[in-house]
SEMARNU-235473 format. One line per 10 residues: number of its first residue (from 1); for each residue x, y, z of N, C-alpha, C, CB. Coordinates in steps of 0.2 Angstrom, whole numbers. Glycine has a CB too. Example, Ala and Ser with C-alpha at 12.3 -4.5 7.8 and 13.67 -1.06 7.14 Angstrom:
2
1	66 -28 39 62 -22 39 66 -16 39 57 -22 45 | 64 -11 35 68 -5 36 64 0 39 70 -3 29
! end
This chain:
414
1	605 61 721 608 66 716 608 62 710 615 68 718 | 605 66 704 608 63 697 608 68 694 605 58 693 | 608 66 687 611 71 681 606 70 678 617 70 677 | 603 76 673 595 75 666 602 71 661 590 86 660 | 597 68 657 599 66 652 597 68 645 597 61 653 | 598 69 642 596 68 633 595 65 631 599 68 628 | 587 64 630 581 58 631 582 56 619 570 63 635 | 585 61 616 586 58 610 592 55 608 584 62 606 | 596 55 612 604 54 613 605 48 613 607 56 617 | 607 43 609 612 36 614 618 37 617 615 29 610
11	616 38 623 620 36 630 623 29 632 616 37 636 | 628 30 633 630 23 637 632 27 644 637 17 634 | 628 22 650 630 25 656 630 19 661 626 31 659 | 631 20 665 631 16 670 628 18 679 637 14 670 | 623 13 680 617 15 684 621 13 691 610 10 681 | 622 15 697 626 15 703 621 16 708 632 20 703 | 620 14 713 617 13 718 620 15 726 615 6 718 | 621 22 729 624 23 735 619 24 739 627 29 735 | 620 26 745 619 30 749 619 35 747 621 29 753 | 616 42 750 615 47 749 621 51 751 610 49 751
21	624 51 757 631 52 757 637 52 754 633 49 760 | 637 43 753 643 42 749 643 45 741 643 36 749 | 636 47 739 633 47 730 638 55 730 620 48 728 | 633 59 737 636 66 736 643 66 737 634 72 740 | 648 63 742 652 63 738 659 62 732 652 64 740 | 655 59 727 656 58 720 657 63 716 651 55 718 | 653 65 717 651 71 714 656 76 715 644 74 715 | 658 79 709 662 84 708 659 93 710 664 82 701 | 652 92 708 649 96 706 646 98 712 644 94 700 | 646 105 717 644 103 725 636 106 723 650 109 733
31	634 101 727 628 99 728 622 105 730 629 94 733 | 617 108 727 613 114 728 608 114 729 613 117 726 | 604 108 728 595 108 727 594 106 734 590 102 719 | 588 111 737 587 113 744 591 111 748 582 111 746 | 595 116 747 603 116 751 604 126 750 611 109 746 | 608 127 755 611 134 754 607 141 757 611 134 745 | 609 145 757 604 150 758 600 154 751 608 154 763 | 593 156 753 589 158 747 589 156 738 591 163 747 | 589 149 738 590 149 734 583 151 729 593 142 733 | 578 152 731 571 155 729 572 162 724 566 157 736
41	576 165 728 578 172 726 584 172 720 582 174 733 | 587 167 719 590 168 714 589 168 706 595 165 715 | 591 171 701 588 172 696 586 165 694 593 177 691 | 582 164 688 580 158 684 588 157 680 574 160 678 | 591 151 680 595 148 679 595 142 675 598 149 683 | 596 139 668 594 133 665 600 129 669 594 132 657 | 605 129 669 612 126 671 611 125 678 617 132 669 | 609 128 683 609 127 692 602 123 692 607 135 698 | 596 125 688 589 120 687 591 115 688 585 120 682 | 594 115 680 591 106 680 598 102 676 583 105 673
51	603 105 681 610 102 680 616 102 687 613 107 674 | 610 106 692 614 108 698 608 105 703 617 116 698 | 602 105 702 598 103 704 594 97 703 596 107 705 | 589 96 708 583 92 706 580 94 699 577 92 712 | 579 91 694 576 95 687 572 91 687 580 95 679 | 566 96 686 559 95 685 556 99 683 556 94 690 | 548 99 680 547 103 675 546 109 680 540 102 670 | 542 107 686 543 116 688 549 121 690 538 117 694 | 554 116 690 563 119 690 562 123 683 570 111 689 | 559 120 678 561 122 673 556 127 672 562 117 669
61	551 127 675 546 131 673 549 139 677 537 128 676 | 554 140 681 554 145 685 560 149 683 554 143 691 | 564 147 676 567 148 673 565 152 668 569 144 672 | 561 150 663 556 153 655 550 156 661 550 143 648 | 545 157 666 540 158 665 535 159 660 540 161 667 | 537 153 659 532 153 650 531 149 649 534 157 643 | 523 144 648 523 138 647 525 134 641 517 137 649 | 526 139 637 525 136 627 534 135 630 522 144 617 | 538 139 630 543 138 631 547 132 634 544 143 634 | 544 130 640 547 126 645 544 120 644 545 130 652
71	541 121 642 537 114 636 543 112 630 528 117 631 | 543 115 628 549 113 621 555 111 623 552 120 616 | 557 114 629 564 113 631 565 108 635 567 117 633 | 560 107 641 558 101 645 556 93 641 552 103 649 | 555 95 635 553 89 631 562 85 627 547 93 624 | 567 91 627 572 87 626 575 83 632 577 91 623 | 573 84 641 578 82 642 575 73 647 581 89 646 | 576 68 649 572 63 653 575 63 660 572 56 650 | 572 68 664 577 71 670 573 64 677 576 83 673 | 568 64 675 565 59 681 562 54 676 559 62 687
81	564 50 675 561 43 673 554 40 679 568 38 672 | 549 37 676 545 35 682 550 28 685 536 32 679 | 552 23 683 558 19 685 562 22 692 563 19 678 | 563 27 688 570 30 695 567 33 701 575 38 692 | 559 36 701 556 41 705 554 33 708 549 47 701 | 552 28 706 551 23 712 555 19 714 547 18 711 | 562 19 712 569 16 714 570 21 721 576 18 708 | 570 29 718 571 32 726 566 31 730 571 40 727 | 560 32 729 556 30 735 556 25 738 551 30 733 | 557 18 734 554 10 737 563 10 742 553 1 729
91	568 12 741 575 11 742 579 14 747 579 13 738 | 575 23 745 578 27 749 586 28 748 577 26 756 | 588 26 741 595 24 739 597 35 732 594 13 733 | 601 33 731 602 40 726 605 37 719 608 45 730 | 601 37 714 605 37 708 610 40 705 602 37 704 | 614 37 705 622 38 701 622 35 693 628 33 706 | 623 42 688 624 38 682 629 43 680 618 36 676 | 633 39 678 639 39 677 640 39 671 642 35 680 | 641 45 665 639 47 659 646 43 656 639 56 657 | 645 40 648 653 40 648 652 43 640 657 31 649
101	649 42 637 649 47 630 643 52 630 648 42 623 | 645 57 629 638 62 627 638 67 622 637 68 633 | 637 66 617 638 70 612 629 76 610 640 64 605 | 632 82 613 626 89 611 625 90 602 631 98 615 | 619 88 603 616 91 594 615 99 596 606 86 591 | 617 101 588 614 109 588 607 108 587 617 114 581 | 605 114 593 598 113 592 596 122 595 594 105 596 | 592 127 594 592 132 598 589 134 603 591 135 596 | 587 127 606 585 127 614 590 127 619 582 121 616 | 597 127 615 603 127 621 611 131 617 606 117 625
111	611 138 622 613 142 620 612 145 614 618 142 622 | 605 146 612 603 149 608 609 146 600 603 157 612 | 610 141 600 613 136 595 619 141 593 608 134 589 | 621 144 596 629 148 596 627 153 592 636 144 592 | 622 156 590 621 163 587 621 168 591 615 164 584 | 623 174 587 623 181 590 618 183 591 625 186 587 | 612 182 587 605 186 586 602 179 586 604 190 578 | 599 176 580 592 173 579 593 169 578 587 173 575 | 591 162 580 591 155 576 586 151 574 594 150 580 | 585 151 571 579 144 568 581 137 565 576 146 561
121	576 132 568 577 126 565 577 124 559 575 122 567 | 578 124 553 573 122 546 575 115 546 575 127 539 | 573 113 540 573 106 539 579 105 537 569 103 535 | 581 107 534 591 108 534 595 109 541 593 117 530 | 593 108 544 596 109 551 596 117 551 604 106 551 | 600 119 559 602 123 561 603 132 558 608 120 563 | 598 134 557 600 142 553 602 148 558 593 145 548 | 607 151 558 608 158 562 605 163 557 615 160 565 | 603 170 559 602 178 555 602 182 560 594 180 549 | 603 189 558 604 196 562 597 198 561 610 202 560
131	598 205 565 593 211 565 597 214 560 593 217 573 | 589 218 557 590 225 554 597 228 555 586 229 556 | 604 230 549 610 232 552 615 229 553 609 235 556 | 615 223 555 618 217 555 620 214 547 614 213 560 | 625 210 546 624 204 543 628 199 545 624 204 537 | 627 192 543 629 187 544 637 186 544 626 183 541 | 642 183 549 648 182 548 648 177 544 650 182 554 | 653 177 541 659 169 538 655 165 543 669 169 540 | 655 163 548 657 158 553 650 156 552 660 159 561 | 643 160 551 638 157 547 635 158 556 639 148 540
141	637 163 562 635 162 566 633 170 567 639 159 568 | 640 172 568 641 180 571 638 183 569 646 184 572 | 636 189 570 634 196 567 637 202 568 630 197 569 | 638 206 561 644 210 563 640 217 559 652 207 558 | 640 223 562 638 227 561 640 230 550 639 230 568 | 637 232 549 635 232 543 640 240 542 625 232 542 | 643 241 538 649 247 535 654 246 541 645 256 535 | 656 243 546 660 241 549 659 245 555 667 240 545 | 654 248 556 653 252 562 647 257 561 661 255 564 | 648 266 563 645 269 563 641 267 567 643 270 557
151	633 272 563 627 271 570 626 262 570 617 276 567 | 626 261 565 624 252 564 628 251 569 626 247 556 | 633 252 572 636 248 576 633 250 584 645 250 574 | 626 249 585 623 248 590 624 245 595 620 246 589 | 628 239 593 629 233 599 632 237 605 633 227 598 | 636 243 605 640 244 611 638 253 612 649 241 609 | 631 253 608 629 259 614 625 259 618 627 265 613 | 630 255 623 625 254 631 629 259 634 626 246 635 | 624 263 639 627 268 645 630 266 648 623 271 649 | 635 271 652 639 268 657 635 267 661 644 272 660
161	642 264 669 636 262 673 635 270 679 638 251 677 | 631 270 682 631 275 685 625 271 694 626 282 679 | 626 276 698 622 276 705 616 280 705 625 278 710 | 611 277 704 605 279 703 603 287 707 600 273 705 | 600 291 703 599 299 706 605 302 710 593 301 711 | 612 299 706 618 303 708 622 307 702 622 298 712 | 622 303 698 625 306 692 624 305 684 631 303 692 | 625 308 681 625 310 674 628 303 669 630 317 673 | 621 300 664 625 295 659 631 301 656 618 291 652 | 635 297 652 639 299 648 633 298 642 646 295 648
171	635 306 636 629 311 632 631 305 628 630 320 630 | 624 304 625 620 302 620 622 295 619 620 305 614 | 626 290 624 625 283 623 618 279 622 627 280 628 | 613 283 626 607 277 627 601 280 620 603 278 638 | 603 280 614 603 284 607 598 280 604 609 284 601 | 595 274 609 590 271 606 582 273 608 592 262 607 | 581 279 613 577 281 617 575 286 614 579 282 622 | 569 289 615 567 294 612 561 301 618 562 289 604 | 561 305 616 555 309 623 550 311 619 558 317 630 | 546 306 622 537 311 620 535 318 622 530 306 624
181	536 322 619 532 330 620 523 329 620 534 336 613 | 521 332 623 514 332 623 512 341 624 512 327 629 | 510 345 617 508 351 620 518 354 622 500 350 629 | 520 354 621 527 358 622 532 355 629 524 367 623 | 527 350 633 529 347 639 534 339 637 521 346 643 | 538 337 638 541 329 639 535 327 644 551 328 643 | 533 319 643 528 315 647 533 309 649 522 312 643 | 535 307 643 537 298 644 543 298 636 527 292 642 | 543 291 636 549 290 632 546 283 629 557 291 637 | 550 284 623 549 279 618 554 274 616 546 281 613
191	555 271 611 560 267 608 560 265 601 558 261 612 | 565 269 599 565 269 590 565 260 588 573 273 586 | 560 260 583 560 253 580 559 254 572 553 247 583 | 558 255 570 559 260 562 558 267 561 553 257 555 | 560 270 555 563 274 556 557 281 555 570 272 551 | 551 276 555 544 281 555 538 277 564 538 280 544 | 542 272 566 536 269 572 541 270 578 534 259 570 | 538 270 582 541 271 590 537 267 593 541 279 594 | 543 263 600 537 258 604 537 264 610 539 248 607 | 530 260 614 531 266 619 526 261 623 530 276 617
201	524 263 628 516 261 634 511 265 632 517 263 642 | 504 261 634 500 262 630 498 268 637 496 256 627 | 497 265 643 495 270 647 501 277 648 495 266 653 | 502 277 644 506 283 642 501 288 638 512 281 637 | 498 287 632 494 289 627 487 293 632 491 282 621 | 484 288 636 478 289 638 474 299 637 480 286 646 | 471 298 630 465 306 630 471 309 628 461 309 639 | 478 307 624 482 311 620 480 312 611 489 309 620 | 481 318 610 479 318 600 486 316 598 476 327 595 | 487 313 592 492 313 588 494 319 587 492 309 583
211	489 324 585 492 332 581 495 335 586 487 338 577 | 494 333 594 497 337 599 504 335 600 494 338 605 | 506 328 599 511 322 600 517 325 596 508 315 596 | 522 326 600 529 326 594 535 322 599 532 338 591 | 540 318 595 546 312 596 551 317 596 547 306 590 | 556 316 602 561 319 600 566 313 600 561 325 605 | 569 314 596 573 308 595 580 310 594 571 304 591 | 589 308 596 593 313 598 592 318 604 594 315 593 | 588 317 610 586 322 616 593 319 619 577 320 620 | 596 321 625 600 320 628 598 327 636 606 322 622
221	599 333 637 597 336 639 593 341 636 600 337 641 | 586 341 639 581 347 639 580 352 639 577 348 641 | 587 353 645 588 360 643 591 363 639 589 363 647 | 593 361 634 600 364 631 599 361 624 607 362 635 | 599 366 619 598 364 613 608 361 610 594 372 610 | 608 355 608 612 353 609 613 351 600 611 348 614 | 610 353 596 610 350 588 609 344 585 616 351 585 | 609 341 591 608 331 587 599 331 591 616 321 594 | 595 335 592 588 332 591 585 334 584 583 335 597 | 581 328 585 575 328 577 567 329 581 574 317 570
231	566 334 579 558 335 582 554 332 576 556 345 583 | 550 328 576 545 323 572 538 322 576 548 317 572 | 532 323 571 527 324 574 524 319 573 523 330 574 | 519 315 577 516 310 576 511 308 573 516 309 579 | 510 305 568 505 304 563 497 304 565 506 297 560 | 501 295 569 494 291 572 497 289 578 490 284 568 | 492 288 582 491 283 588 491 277 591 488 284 590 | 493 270 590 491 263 591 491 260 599 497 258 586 | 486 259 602 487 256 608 485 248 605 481 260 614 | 487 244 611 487 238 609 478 235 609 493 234 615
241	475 233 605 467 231 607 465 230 612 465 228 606 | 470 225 616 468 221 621 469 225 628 471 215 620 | 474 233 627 474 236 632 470 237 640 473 241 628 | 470 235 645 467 235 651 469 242 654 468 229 655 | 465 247 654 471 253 661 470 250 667 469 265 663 | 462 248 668 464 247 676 471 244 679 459 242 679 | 473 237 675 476 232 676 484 233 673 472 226 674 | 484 239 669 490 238 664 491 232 658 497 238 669 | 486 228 659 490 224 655 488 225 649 491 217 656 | 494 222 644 494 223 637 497 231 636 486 221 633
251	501 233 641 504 240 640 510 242 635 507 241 646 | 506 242 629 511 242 625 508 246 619 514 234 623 | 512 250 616 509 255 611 512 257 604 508 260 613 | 512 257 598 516 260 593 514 268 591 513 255 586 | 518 271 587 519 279 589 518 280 579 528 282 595 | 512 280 574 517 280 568 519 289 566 511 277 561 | 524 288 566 528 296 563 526 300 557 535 296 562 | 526 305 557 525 308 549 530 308 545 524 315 549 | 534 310 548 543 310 545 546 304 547 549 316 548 | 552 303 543 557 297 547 561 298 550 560 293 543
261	563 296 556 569 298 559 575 297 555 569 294 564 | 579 302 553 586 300 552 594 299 556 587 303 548 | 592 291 555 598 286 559 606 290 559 599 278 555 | 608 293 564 614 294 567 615 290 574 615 302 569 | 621 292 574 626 290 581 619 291 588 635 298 581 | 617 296 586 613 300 592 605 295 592 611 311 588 | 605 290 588 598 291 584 597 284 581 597 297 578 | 598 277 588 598 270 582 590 268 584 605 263 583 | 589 263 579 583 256 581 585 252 587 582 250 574 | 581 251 590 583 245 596 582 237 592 577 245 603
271	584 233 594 586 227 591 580 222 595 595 226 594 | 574 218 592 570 215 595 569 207 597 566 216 592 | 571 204 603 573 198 602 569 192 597 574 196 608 | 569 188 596 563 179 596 560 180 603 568 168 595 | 556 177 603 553 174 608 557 168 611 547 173 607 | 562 164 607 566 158 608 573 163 612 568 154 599 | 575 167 610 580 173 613 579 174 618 580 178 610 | 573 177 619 572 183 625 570 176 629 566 191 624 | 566 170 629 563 167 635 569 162 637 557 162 633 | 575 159 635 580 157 635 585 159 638 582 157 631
281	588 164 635 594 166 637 596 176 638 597 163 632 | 593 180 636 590 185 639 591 185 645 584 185 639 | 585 180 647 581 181 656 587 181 659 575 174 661 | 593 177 655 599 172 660 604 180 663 605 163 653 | 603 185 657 608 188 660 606 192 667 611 191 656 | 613 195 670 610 195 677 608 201 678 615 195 682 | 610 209 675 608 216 673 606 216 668 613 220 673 | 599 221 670 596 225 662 597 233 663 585 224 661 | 597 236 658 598 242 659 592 246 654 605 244 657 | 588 252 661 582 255 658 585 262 662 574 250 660
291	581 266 656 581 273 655 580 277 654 583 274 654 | 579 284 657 573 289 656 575 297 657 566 287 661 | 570 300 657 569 306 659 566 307 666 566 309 655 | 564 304 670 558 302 676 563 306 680 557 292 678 | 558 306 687 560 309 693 565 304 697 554 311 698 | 568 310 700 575 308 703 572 305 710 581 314 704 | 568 300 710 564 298 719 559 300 717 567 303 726 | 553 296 721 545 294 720 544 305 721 540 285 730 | 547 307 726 543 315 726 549 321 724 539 318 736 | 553 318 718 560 321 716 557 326 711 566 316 712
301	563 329 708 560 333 703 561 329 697 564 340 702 | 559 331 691 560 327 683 566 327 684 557 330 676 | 571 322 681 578 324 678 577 329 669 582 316 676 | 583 332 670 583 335 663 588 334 660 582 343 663 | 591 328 661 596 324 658 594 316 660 603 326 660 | 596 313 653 594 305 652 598 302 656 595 300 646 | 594 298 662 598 294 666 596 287 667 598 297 671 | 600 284 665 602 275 666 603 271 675 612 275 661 | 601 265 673 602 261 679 602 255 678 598 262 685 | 605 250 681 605 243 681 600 239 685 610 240 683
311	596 236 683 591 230 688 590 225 686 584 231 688 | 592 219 690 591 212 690 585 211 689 592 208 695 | 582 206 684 574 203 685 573 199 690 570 199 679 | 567 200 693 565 195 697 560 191 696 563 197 701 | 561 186 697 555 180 696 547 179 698 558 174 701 | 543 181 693 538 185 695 532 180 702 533 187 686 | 535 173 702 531 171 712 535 175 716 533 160 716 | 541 177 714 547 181 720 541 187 721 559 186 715 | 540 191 716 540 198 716 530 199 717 544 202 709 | 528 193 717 519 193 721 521 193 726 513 187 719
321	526 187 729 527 186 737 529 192 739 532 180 739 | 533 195 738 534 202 741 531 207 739 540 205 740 | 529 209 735 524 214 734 517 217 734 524 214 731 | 515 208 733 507 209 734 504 212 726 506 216 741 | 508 210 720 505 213 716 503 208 712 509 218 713 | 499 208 707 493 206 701 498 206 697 485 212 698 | 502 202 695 505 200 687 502 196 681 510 197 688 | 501 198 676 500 194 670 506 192 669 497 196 664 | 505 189 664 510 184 657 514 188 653 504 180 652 | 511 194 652 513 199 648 517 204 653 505 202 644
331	518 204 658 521 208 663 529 204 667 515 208 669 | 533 206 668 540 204 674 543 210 678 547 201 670 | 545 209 681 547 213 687 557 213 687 543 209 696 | 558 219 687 567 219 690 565 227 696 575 221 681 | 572 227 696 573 231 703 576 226 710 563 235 706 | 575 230 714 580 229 720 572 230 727 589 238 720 | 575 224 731 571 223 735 570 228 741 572 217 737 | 576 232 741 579 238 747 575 243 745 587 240 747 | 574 245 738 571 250 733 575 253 733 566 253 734 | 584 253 733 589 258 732 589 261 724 595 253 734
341	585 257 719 585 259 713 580 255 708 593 258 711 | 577 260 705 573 260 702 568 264 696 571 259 707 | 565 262 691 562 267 686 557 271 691 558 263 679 | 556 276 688 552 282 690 545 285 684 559 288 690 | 541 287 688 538 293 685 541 300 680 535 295 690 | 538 296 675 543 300 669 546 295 665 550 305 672 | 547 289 666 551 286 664 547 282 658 556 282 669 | 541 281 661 537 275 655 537 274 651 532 274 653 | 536 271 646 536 269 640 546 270 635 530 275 639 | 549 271 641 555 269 639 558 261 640 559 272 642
351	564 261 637 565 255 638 569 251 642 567 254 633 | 571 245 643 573 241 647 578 233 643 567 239 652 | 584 235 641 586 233 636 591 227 639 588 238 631 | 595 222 637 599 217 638 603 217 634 598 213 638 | 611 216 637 616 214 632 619 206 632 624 219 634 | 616 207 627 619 199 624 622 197 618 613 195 623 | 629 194 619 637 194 615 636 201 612 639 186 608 | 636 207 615 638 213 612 632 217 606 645 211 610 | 627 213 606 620 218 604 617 219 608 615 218 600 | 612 225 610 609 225 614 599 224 612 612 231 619
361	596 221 615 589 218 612 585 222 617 586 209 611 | 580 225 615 573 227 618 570 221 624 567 227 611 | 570 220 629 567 216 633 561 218 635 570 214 638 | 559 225 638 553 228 642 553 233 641 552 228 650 | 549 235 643 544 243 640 542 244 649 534 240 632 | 546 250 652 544 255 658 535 255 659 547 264 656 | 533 251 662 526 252 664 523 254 669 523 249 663 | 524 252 675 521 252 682 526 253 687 516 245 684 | 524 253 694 525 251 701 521 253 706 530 253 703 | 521 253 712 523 255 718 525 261 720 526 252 720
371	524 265 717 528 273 719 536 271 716 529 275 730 | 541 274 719 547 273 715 555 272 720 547 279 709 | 555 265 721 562 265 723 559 264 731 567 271 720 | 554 258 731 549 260 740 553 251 742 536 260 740 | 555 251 747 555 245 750 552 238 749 553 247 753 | 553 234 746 547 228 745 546 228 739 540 229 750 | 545 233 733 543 232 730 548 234 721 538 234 732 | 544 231 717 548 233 712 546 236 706 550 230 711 | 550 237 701 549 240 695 545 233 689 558 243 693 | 538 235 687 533 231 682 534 235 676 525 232 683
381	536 229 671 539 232 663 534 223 659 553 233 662 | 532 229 653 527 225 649 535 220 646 521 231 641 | 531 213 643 536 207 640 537 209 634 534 200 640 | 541 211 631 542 214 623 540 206 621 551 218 619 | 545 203 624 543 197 618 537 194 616 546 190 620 | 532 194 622 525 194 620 521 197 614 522 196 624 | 525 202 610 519 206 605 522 205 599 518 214 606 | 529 202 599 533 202 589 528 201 585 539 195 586 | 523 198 585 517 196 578 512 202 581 512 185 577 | 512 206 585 505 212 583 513 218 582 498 215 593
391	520 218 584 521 224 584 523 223 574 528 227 591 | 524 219 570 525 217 565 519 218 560 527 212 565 | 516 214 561 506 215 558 507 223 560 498 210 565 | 507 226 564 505 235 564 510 238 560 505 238 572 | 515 235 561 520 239 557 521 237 547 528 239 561 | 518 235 544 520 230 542 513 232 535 521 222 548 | 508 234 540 502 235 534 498 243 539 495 225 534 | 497 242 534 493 251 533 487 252 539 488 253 523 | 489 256 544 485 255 552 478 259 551 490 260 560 | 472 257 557 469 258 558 466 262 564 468 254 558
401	463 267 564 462 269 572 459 268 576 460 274 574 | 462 267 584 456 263 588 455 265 593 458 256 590 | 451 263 597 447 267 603 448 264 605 441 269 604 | 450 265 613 451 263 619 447 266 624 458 264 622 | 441 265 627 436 268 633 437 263 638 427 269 631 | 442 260 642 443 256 647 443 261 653 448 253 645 | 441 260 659 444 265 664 450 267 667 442 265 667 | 449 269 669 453 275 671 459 269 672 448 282 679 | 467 274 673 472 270 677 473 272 683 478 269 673 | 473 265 687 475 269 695 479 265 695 470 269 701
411	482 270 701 487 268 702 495 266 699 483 265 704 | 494 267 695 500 268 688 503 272 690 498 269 681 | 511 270 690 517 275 685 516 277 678 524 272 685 | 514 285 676 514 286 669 522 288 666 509 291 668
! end
């Protein structure tokens, strides 16, 4: 057993030589790497990795799934020295180091360097900043919604929690969702990100016109004309270039509006992480909550009220091994292995968001599965964080139209 170290840190420690027995019990901390039941199965964790366990880069790699990531952060720590890896071997002995000073630098590879929102390193040290609607606390950390509440005050319209195709969200919490009409029909669902762009899945669009395309944003129930929708039609179309349907990947799409949406209670922007954010600390929490209009069960009827659910991510070797599916880089899996709960048909191109210290950020975008809520398998949602520099670049400068002639999608949840 030992501890990583802070390879830019002077340490003083002291280097102890047990038996494996006696080392573990030293240790305060009870002992978990290949020990316990399923530990494969449990979420990605920086703190159990490579503080509770053997740390190693592929401990750490199963944490980020993401090589740029797990590289930056593996690079602060010296968790196996070559020295020590031949001590255990030639010895069969367990190192014991025995910290006696440790002092943590700010830095925003660990806990996101005490920000609410964003951190950056500059050469000045340590900088925090909010999302759009936010601005910066006193403490030069927090974020505090902007007119002291109102619609800005996003962080806390997260749905209740409910039992999947049993009951009703409470009306118009989940106000950051929007329903695509097509021809007078709801398809799929989108995600307000300014106040004229919607995100959404690209295999959603597939052989739609923008002039037939209208956003309803403030929807709640379809059947019932309720006074908080904005009917808004849609300009243009953006699929992602690199769009695949066979495969889904790069499932991701921008919606530009003719009109702007006007922000109410009924009617906010979703909040987009860093990629330093979402690959960090994100993953770490344990619930996401994604939400639609979709069928109530793989052969249900549509819902005609927004309905919400909670899903753990799974670790995309977990969810090949069980599933048998083709993941990219650009792809992660949540859901439940029982299939007791899960997104639906109907539901795409909505969102799959995370609460973190009380905002909640865009993580996935509703793309694929398996039918819905099947045994073994699970719910496939595109990596928002993958696209911040195309969804910015698109939004940001005056769009182009593009053509997608890929084939056909099989086998998709639209």
């Amino acid at each position: 057993t030992y501890f990583c170290l802070k390879s830019s840190l002077r340490l003083f420690f002291l280097v102890v030589f047990l038996d494996p027995d006696k080392a573990h019990g030293v240790l305060v901390r009870t002992r978990r790497y290949n020990s316990g039941w399923f530990e494969e199965l449990q979420m990605g964790d920086l703190k159990r990795e490579c503080l509770e366990e053997k740390c190693s880069y592929e401990e750490a790699r199963e944490v980020f799934e993401h090589t740029e990531t797990t590289v930056g952060l593996f690079s602060l720590f010296d968790c196996t020295p070559d020295n020590m890896s031949r001590v255990l071997g030639q010895n069969n002995k367990v190192v014991l180091l025995v910290l006696e000073t440790l002092t943590v630098p700010d830095t925003c590879l660990l806990e996101n360097g005490g920000c609410d929102h964003y951190c950056d390193e500059g050469w000045r040290g340590l900088n925090c900043s909010c999302a759009d609607g936010y601005s910066l606390d006193v403490d030069g950390r927090s974020c505090v919604a902007k007119g002291g509440g109102g619609f800005n005050g996003r962080g806390s319209q997260t749905c209740t929690s409910i039992r999947y195709d049993r009951f009703k969200i409470q009306m118009f919490l989940c106000s950051l969702e929007v329903l695509l009409v097509y021809k007078g029909k709801g398809f799929c669902g989108g995600v307000i990100y300014k106040p004229t762009w919607i995100l959404t899945a690209s295999h959603c669009l597939d052989d739609y016109e923008a002039q037939h395309l209208t956003v309803v944003a403030g929807e709640h129930d379809t059947e019932v004309t309720e006074g908080t929708e904005q009917f808004i039609q849609v300009a243009e179309i953006i699929m992602h270039q690199n769009y695949v349907k066979l495969t889904a990947d790069n499932d991701i799409a921008l919606l530009r509006l003719a009109s702007p949406i006007v922000y109410t209670k009924y009617a906010v922007p979703a909040c987009l992480p860093t990629r330093l954010l979402a690959d960090l600390d994100l993953w770490a929490v344990s619930l996401h909550t994604v939400s639609g209009w979709g069928r109530r069960g793989e052969n249900g009827p549509t819902s005609h009220i927004l309905r919400r659910l909670q899903v753990p991510r799974i670790r995309s070797q977990q969810c090949v091994q069980d599933s048998g599916v083709v993941l990219t880089e650009n792809m992660f899996c949540a859901g439940y292995i029982e299939g007791r709960q899960d997104s639906c048909k109907g539901d795409s191109g909505g969102p799959l968001v995370t609460k973190y210290k009380q905002t909640v950020f865009l993580l996935g975008i509703v793309s694929w599965g398996k039918g819905c809520a099947r045994p073994g398998n699970y719910g496939i949602y595109t990596r928002v964080s993958n696209y911040l520099e195309w969804i910015h670049n698109r939004t940001a400068t005056p769009s182009q139209p593009t053509n997608n002639t890929e084939a056909s999608l099989h086998n998709l949840t639209t």
